[in-house]
BAKEKE-860561 format. One record per atom (N, C-alpha, C): atom name; residue number from 0; x, y negated, z; residue in three letters. Coordinates in Angstrom, 2 decimals, decimal comma. Each point is the difference from the previous one (the first is absolute). Layout:
N
<pt atom="CA" nr="NUM" xx="X" yy="Y" zz="Z" rest="ala"/>
...
//
This chain:
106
<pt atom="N" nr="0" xx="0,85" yy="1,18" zz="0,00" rest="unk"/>
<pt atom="CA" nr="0" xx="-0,85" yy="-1,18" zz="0,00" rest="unk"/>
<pt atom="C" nr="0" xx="0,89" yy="-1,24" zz="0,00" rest="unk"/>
<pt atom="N" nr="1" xx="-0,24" yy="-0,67" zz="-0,81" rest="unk"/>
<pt atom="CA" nr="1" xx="0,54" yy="-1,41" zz="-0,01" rest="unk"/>
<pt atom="C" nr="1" xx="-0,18" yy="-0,96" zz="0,75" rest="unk"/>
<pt atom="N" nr="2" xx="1,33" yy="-0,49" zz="0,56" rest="unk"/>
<pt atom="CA" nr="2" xx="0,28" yy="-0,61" zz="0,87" rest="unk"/>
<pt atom="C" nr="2" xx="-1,51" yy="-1,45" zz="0,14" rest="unk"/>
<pt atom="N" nr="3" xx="-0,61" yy="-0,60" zz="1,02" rest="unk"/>
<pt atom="CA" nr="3" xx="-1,26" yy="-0,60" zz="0,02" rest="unk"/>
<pt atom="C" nr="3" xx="0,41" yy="-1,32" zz="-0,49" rest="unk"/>
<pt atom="N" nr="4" xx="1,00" yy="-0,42" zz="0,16" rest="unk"/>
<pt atom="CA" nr="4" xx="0,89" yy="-1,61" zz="0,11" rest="unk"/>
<pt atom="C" nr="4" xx="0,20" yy="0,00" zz="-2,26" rest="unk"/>
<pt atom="N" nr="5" xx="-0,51" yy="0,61" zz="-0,19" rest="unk"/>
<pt atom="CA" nr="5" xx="-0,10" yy="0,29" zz="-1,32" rest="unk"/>
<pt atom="C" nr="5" xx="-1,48" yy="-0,66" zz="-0,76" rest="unk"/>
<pt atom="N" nr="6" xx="-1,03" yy="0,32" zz="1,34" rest="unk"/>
<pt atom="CA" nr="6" xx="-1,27" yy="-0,72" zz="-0,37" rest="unk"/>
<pt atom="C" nr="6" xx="0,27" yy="-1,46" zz="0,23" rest="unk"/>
<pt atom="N" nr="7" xx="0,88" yy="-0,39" zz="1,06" rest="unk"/>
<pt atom="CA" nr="7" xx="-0,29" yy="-1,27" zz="0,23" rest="unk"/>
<pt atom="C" nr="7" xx="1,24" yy="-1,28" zz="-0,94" rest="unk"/>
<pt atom="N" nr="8" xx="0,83" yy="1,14" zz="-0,89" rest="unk"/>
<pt atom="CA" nr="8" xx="0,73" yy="-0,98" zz="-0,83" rest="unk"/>
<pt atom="C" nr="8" xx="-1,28" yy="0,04" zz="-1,48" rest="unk"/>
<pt atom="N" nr="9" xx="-0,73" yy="1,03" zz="0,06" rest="unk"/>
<pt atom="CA" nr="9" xx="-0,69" yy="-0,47" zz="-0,80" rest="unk"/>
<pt atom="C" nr="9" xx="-0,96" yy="-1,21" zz="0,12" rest="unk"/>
<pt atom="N" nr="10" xx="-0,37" yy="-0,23" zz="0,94" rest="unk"/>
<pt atom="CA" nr="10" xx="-0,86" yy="-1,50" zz="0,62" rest="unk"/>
<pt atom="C" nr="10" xx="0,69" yy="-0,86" zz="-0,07" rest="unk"/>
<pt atom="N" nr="11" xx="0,76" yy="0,15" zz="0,24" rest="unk"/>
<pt atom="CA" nr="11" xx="1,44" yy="-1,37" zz="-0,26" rest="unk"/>
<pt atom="C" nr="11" xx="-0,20" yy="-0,22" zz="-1,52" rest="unk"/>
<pt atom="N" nr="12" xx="0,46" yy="0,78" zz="-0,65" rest="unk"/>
<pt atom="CA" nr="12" xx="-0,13" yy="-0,42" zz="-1,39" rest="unk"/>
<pt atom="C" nr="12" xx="-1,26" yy="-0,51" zz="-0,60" rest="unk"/>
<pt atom="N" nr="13" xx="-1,17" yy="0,76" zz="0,31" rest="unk"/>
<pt atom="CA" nr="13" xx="-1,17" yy="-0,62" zz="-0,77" rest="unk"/>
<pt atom="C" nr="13" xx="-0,13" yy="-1,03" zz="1,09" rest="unk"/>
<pt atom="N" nr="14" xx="0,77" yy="-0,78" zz="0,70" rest="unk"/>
<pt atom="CA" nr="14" xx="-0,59" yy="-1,44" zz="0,48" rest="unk"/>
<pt atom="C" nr="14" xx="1,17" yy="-0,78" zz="-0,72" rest="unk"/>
<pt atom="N" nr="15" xx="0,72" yy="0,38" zz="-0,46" rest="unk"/>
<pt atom="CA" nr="15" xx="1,12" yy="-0,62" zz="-0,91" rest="unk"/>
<pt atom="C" nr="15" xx="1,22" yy="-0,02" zz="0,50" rest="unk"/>
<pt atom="N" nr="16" xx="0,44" yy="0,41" zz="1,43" rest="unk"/>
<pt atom="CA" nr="16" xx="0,79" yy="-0,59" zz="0,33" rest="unk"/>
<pt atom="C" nr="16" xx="1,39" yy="1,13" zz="0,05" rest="unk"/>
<pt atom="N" nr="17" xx="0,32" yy="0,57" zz="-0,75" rest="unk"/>
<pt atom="CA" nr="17" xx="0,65" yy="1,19" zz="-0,45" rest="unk"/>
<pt atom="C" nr="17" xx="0,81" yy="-0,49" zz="-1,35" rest="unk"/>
<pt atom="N" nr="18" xx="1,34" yy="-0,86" zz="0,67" rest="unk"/>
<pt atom="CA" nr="18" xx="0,71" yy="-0,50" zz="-1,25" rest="unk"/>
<pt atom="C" nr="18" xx="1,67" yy="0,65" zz="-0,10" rest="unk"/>
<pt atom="N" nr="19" xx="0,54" yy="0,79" zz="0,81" rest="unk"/>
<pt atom="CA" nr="19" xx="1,07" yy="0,59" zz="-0,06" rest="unk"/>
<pt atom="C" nr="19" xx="0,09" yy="1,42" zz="0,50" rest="unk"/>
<pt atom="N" nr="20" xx="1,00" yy="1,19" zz="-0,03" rest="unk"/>
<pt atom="CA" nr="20" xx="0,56" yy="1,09" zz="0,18" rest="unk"/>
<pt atom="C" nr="20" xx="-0,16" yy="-0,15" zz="1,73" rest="unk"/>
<pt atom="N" nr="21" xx="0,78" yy="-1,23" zz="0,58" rest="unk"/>
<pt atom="CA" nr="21" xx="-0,03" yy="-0,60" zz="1,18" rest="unk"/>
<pt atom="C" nr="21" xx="-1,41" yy="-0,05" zz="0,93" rest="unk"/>
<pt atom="N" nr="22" xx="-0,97" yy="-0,33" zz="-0,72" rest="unk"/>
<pt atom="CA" nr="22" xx="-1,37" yy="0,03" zz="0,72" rest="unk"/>
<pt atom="C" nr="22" xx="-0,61" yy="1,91" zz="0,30" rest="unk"/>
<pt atom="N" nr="23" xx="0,15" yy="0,71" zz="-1,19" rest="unk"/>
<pt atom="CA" nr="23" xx="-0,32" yy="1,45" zz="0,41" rest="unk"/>
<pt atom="C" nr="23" xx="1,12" yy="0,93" zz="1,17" rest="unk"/>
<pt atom="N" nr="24" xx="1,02" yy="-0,88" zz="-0,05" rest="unk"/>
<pt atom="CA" nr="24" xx="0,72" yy="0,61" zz="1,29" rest="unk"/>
<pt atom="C" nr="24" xx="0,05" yy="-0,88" zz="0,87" rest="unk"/>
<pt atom="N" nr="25" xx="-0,42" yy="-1,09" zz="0,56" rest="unk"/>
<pt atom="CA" nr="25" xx="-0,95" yy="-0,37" zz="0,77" rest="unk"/>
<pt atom="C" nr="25" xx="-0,69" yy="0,50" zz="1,00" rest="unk"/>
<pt atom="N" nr="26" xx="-0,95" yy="0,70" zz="-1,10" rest="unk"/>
<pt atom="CA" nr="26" xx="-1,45" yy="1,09" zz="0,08" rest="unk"/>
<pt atom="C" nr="26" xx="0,15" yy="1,52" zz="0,70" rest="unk"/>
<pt atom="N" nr="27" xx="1,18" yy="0,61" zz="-1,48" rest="unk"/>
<pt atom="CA" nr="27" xx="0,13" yy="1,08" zz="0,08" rest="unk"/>
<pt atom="C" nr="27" xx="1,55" yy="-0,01" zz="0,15" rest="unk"/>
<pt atom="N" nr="28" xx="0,06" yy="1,04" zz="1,38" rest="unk"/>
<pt atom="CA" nr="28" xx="1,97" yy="-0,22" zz="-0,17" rest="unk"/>
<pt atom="C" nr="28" xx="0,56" yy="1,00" zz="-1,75" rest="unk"/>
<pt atom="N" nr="29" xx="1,06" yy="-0,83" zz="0,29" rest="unk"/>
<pt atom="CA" nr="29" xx="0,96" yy="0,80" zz="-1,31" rest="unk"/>
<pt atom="C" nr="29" xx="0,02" yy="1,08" zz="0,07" rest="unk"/>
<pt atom="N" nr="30" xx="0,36" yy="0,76" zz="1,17" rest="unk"/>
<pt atom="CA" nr="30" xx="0,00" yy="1,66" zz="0,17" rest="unk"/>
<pt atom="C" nr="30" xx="-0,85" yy="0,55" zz="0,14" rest="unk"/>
<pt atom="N" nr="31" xx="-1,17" yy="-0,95" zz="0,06" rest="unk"/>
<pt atom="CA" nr="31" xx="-1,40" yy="0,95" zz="-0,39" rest="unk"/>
<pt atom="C" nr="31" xx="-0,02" yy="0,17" zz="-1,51" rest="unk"/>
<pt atom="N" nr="32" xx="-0,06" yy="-1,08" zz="-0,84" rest="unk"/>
<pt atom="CA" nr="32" xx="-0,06" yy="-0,19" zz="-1,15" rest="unk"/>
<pt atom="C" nr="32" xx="0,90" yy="1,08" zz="-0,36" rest="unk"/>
<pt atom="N" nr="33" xx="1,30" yy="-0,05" zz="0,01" rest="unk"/>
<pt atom="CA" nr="33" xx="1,09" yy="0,93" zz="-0,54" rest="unk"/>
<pt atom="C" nr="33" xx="-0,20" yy="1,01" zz="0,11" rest="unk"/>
<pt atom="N" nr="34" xx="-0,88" yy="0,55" zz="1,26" rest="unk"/>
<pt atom="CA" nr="34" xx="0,03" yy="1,41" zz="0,01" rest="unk"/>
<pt atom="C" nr="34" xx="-1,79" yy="0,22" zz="-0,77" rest="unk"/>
<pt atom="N" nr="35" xx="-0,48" yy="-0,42" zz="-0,40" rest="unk"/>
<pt atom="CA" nr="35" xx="-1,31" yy="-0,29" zz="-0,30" rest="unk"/>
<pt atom="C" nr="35" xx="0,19" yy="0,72" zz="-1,94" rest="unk"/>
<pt atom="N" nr="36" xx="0,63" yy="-1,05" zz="-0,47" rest="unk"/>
<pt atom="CA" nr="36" xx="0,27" yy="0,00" zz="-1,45" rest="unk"/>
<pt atom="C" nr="36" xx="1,34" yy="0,84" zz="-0,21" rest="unk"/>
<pt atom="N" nr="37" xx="0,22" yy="0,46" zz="0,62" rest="unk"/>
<pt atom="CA" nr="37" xx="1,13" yy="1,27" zz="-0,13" rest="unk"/>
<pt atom="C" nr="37" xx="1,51" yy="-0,60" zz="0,36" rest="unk"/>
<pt atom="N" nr="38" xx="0,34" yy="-1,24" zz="0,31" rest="unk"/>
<pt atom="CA" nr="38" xx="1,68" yy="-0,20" zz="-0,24" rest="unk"/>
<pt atom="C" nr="38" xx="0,73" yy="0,14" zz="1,55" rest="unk"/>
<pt atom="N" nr="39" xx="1,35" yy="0,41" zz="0,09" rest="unk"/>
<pt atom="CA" nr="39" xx="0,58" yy="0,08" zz="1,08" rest="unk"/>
<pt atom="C" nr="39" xx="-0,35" yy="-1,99" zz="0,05" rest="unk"/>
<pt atom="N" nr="40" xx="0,41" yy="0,11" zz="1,58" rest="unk"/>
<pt atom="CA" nr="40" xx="-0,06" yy="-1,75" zz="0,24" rest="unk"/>
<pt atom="C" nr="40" xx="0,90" yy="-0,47" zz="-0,61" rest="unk"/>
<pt atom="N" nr="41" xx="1,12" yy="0,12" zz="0,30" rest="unk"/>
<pt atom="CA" nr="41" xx="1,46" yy="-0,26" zz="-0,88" rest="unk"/>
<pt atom="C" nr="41" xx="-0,47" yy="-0,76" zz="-0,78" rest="unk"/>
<pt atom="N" nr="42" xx="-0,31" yy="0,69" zz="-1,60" rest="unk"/>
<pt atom="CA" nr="42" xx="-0,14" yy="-0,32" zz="-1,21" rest="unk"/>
<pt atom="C" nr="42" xx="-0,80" yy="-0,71" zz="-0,11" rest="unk"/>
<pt atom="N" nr="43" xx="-1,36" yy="0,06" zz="0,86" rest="unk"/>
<pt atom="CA" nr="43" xx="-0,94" yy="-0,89" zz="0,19" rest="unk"/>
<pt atom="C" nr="43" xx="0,10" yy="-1,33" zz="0,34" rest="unk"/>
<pt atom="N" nr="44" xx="0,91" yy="-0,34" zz="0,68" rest="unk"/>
<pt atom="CA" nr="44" xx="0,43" yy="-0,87" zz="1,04" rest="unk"/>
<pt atom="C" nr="44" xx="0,93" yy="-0,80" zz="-1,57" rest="unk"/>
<pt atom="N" nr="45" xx="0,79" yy="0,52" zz="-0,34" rest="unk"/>
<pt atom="CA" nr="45" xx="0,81" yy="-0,15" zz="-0,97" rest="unk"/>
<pt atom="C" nr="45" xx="-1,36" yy="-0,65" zz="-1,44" rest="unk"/>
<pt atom="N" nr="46" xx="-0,70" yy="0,23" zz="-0,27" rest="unk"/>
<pt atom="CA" nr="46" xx="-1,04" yy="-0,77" zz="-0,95" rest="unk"/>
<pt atom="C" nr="46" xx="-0,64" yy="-0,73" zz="0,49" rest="unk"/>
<pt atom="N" nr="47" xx="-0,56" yy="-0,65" zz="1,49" rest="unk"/>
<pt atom="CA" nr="47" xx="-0,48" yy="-0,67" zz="0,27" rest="unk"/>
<pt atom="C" nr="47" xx="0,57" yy="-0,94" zz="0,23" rest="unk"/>
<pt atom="N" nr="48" xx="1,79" yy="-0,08" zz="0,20" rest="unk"/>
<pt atom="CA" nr="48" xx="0,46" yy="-1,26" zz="-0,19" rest="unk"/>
<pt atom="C" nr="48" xx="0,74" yy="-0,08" zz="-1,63" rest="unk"/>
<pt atom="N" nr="49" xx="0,01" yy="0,92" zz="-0,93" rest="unk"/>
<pt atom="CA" nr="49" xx="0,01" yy="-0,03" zz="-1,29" rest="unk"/>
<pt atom="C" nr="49" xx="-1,35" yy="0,06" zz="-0,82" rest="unk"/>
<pt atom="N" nr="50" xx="-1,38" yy="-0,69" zz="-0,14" rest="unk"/>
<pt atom="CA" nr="50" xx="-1,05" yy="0,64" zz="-0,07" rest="unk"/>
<pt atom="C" nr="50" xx="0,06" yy="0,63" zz="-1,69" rest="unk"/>
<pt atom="N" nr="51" xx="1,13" yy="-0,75" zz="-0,63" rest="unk"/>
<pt atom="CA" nr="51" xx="-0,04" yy="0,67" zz="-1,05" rest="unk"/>
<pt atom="C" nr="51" xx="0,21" yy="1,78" zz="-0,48" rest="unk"/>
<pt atom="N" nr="52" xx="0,34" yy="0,44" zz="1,02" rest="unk"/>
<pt atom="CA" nr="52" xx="0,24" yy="1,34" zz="0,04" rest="unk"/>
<pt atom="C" nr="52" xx="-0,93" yy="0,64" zz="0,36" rest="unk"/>
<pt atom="N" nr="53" xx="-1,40" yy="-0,27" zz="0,35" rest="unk"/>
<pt atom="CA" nr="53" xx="-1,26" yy="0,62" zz="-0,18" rest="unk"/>
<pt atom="C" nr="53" xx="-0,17" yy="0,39" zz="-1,67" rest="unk"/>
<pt atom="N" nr="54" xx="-0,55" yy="1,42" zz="0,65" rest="unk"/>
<pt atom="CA" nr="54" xx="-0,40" yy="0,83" zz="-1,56" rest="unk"/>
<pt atom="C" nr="54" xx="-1,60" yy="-0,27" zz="0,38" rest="unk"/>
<pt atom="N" nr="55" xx="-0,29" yy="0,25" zz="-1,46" rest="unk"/>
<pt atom="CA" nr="55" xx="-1,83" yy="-0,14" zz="-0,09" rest="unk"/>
<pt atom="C" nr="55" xx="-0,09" yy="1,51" zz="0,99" rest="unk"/>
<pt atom="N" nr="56" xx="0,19" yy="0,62" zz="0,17" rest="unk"/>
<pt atom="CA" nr="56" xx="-0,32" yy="1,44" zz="0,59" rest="unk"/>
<pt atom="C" nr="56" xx="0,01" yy="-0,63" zz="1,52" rest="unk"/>
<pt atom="N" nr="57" xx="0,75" yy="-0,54" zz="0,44" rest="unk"/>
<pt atom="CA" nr="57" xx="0,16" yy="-0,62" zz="1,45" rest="unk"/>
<pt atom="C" nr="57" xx="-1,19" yy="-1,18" zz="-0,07" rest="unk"/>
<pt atom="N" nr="58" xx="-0,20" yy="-0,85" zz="-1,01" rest="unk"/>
<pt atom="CA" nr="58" xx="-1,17" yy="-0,68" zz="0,17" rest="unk"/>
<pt atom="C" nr="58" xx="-1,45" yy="0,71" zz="0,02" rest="unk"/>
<pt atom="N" nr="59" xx="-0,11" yy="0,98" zz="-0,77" rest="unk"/>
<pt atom="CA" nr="59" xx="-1,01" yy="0,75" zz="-0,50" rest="unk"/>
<pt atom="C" nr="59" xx="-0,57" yy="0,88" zz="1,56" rest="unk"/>
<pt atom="N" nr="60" xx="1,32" yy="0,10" zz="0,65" rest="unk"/>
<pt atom="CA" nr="60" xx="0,21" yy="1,20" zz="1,33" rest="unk"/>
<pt atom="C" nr="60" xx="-0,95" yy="-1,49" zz="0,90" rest="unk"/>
<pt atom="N" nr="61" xx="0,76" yy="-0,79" zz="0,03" rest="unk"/>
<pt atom="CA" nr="61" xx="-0,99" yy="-0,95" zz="1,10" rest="unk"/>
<pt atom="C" nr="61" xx="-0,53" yy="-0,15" zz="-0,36" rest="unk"/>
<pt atom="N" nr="62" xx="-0,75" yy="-0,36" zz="-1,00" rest="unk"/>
<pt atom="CA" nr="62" xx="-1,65" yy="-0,41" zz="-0,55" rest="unk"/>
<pt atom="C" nr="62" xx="-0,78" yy="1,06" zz="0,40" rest="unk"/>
<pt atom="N" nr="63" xx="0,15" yy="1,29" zz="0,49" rest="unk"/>
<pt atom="CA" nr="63" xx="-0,86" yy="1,36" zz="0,11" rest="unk"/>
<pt atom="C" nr="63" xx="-0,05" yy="-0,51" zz="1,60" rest="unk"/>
<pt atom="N" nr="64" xx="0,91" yy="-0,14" zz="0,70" rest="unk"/>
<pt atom="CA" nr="64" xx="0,23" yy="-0,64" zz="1,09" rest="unk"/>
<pt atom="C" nr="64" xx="-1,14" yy="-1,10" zz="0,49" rest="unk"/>
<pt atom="N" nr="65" xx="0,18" yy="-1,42" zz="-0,67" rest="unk"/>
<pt atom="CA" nr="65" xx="-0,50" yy="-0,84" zz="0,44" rest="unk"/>
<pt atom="C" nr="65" xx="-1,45" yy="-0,41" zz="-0,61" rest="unk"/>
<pt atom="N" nr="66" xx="0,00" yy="0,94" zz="-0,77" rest="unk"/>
<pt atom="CA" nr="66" xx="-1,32" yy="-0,34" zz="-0,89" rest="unk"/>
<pt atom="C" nr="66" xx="0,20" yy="-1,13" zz="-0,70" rest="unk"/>
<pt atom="N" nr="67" xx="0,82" yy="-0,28" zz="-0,32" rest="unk"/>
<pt atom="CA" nr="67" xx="-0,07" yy="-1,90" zz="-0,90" rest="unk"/>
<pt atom="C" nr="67" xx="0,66" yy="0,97" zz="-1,42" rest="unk"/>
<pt atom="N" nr="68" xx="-0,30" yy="-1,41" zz="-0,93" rest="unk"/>
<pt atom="CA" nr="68" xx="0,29" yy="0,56" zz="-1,41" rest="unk"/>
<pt atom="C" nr="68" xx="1,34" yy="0,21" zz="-0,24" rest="unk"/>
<pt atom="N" nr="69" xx="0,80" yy="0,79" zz="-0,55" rest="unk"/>
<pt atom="CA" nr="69" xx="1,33" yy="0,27" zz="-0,29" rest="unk"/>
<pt atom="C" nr="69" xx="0,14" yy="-1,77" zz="-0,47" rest="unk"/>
<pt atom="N" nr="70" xx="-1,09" yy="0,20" zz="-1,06" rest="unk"/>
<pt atom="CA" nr="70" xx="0,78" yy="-1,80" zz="-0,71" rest="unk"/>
<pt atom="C" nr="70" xx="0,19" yy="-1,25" zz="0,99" rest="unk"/>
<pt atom="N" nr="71" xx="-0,45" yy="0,23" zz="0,97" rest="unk"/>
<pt atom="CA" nr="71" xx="-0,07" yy="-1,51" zz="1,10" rest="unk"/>
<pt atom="C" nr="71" xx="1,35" yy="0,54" zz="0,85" rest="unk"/>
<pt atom="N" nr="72" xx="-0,03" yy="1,38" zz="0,10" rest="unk"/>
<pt atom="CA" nr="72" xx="1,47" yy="0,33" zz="0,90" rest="unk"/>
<pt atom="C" nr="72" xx="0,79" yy="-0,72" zz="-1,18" rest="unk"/>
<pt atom="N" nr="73" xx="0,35" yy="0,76" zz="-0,79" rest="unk"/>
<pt atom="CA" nr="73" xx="0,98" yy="-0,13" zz="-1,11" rest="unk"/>
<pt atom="C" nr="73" xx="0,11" yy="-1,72" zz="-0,01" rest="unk"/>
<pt atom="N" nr="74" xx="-0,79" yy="-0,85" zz="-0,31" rest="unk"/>
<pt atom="CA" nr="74" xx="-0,14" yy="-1,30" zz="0,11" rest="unk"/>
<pt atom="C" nr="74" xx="0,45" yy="-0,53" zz="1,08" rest="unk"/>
<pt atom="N" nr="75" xx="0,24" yy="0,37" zz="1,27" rest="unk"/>
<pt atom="CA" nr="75" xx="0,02" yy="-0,64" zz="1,07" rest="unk"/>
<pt atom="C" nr="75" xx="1,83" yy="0,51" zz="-0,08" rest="unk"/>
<pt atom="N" nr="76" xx="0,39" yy="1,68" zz="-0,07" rest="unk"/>
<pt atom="CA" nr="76" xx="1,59" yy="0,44" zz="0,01" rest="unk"/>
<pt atom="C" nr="76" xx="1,06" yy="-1,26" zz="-1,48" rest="unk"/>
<pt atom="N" nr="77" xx="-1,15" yy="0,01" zz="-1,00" rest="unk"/>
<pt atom="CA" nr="77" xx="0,58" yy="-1,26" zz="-0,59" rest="unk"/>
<pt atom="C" nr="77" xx="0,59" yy="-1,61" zz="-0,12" rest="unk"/>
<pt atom="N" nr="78" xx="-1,32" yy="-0,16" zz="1,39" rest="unk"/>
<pt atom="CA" nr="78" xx="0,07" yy="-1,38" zz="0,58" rest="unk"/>
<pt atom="C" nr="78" xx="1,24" yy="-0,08" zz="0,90" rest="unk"/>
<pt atom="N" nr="79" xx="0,13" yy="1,16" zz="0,56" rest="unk"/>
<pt atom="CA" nr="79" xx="1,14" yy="0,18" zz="0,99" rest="unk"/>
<pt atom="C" nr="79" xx="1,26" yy="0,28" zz="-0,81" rest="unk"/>
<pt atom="N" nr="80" xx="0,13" yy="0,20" zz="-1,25" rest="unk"/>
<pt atom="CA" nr="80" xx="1,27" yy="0,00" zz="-0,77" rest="unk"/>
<pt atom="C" nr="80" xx="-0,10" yy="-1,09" zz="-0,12" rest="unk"/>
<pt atom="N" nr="81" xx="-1,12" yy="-1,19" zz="-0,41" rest="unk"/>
<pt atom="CA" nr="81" xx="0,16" yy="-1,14" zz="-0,88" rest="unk"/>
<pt atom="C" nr="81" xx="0,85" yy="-0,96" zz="1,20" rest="unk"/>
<pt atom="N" nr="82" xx="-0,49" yy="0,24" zz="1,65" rest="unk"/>
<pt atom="CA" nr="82" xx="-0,06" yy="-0,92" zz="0,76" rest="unk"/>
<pt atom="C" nr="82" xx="1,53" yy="0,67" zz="0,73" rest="unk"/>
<pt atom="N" nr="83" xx="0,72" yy="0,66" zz="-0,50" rest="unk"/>
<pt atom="CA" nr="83" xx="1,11" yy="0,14" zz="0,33" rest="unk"/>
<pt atom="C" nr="83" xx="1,06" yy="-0,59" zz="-0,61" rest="unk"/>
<pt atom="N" nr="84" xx="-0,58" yy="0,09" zz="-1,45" rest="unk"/>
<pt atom="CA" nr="84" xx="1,03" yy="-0,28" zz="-1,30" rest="unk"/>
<pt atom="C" nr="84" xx="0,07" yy="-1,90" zz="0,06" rest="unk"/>
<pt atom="N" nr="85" xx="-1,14" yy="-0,10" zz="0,13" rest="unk"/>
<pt atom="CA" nr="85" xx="-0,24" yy="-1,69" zz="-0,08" rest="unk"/>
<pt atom="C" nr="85" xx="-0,76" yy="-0,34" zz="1,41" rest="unk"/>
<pt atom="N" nr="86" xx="0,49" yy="0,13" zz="1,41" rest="unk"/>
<pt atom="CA" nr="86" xx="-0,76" yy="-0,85" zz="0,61" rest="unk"/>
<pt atom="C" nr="86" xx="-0,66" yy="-1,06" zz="0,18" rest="unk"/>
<pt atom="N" nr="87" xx="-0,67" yy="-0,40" zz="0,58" rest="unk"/>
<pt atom="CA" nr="87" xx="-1,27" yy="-1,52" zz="-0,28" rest="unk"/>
<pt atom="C" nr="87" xx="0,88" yy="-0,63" zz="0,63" rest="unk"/>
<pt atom="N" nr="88" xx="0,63" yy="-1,48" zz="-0,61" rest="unk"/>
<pt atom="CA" nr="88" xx="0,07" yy="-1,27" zz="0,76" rest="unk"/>
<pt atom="C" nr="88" xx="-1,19" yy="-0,25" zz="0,80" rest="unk"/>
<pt atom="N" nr="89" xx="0,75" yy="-0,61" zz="1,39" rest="unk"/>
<pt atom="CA" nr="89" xx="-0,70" yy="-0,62" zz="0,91" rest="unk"/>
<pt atom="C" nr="89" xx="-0,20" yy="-0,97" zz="0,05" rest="unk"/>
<pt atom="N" nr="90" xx="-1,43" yy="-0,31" zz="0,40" rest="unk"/>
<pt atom="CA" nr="90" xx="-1,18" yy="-0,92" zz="-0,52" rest="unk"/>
<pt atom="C" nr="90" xx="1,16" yy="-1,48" zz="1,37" rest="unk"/>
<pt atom="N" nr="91" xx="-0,54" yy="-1,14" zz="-0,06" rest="unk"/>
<pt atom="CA" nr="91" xx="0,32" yy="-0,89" zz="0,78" rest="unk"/>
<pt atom="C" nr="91" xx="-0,79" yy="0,30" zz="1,45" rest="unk"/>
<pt atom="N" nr="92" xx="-0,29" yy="0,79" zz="0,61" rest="unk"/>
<pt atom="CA" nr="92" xx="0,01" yy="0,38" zz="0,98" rest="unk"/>
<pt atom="C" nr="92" xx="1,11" yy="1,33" zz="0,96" rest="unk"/>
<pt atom="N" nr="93" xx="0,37" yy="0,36" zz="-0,96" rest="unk"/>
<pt atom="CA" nr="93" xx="1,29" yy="0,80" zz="-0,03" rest="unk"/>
<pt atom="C" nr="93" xx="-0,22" yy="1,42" zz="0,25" rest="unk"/>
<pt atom="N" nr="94" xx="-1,73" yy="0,54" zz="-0,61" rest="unk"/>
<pt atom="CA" nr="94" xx="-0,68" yy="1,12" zz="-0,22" rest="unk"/>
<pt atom="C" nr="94" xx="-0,12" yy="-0,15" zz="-1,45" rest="unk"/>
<pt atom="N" nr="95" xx="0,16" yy="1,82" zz="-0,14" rest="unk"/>
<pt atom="CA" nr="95" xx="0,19" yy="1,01" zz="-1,51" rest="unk"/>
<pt atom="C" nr="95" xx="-1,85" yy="-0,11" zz="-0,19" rest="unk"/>
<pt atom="N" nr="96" xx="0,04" yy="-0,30" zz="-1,08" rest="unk"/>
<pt atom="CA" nr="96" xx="-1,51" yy="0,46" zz="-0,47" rest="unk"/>
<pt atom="C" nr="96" xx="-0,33" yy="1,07" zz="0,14" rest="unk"/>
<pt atom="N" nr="97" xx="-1,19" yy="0,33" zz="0,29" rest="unk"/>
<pt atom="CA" nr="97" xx="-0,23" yy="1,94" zz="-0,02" rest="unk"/>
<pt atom="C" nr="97" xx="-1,14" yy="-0,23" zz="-1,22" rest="unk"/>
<pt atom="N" nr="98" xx="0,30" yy="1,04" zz="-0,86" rest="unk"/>
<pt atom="CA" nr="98" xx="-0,92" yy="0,68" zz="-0,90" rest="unk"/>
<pt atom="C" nr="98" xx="-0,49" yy="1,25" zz="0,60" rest="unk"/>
<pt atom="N" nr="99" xx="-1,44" yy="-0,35" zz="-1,08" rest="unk"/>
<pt atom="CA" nr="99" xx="-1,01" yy="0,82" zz="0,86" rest="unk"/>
<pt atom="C" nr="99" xx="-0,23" yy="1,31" zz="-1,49" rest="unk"/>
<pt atom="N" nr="100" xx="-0,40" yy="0,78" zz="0,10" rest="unk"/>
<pt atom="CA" nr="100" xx="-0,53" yy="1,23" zz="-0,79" rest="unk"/>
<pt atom="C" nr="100" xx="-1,62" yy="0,05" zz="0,13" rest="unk"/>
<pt atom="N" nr="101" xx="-0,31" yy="-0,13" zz="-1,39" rest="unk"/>
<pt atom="CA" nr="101" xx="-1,84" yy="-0,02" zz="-0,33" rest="unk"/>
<pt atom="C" nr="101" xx="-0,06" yy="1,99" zz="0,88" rest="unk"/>
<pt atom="N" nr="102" xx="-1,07" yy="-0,06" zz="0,76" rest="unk"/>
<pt atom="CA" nr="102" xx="-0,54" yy="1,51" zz="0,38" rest="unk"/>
<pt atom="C" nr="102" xx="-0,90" yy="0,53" zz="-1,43" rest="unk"/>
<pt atom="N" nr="103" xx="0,14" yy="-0,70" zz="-0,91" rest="unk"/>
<pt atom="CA" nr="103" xx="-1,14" yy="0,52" zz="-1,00" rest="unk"/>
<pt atom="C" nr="103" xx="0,71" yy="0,41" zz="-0,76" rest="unk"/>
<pt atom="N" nr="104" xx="-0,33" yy="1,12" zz="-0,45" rest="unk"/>
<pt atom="CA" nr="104" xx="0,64" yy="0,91" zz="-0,98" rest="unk"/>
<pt atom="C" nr="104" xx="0,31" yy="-0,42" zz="-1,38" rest="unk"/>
<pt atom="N" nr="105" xx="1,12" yy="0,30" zz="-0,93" rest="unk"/>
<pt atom="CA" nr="105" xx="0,16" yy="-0,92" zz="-0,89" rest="unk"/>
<pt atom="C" nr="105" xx="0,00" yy="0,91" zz="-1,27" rest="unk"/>
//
């Protein structure tokens, strides 16, 4: 049975507020996740601060998981490449913008 903290990242998301890799471990620890979708932590641990090293099979593995669409995971592990590669200048308050992820399926 899947872990319950699985229902409640899904509520997170359909209220919108589910915009990084960072918010589902949050939710759900990493070594749940890791051991969830099959990976030793290690390696796991190792793509979540590389998110580019997620395979669709590892996205596909948490989407069975969290119930959200592979494409909004996939969208969100992308945002987290984009927001590594190019972080956001800080606004004149000396806070990073946060982008948000539509919960509606695309």
């Amino acid at each position: 049975m899947p872990d319950s903290r699985y229902k409640y990242l899904q509520s997170i998301w359909k209220a919108g507020d589910l915009t990084s890799l960072k918010d589902i471990f949050g939710i759900v620890p990493r070594s749940i996740v890791a051991t969830d979708i099959g990976l030793n932590y290690g390696r796991f641990s190792q793509k979540v601060l590389k998110p580019e090293l997620f395979t669709f099979r590892d996205i596909l593995r948490l989407a069975k998981y969290t119930e959200i669409d592979p494409k909004v995971l996939a969208e969100i592990v992308l945002k987290d490449i984009e927001a590594i590669r190019n972080p956001p200048k800080k606004t004149r308050n000396g806070k990073r913008p946060q982008v948000h992820i539509s919960s509606q399926a695309h």
